[in-house]
C-alpha positions, 0 to 999 in steps of 0.5 A: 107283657113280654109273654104276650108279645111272644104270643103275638109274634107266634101266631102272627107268623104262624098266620102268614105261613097259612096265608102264604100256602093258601096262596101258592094254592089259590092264586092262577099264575107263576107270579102271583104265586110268587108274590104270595109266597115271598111276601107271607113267608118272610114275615111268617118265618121272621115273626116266628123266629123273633118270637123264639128268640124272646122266648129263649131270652124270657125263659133261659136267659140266652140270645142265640146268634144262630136264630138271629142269623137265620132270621137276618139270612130269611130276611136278605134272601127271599126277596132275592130269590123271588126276583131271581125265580121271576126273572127266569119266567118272564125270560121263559115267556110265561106270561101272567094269566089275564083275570078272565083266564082262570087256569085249573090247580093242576095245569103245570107251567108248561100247560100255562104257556099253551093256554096262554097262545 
């Protein structure tokens, strides 16, 4: 039961890390491209890292405090990180790109900005 249960924290989190890159390439703005990347990464990353730590647990009987801190720092920094990041743009003047503006993958933030005037 438990083997499945690292199954499923496995490719749950493998999932959300596709999802998450698919996103950063998909989405048009800085924002979107944040939410994207904060919200899928931080269960991604924490999915897959609960699942090691229960499969370091079934198979050598351990529980290493090393993942259990990564998985807690991931967990109490990317949000952090994300509004920070955020911040610094809306401060910056980039504004979200309006749904009928569609920006092309290879424009930078500084092509943004002069798309947006």
């Amino acid at each position: 039961m438990l083997n499945i249960l690292i199954a499923f924290l496995l490719l749950s989190g493998t999932f959300f890390l596709v999802s998450s890159s698919i996103g950063v390439i998909r989405f048009s703005d800085v924002y979107a491209r944040l939410h994207a990347t904060t919200k899928a990464a931080t269960l991604g990353i924490s999915g897959l890292l609960i699942g090691v730590c229960l499969f370091m647990h079934v198979e050598h009987k351990t529980l290493s405090g090393q993942l259990l801190l990564a998985i807690v720092f991931v967990l109490l920094t990317a949000p952090v990180a994300a509004h920070m990041i955020s911040k610094a743009a809306h401060q910056a003047g980039i504004k979200p790109v309006a749904k009928d503006k569609k920006v092309k993958f290879n424009k930078t933030i500084q092509k943004q900005k002069q798309y947006q005037k």
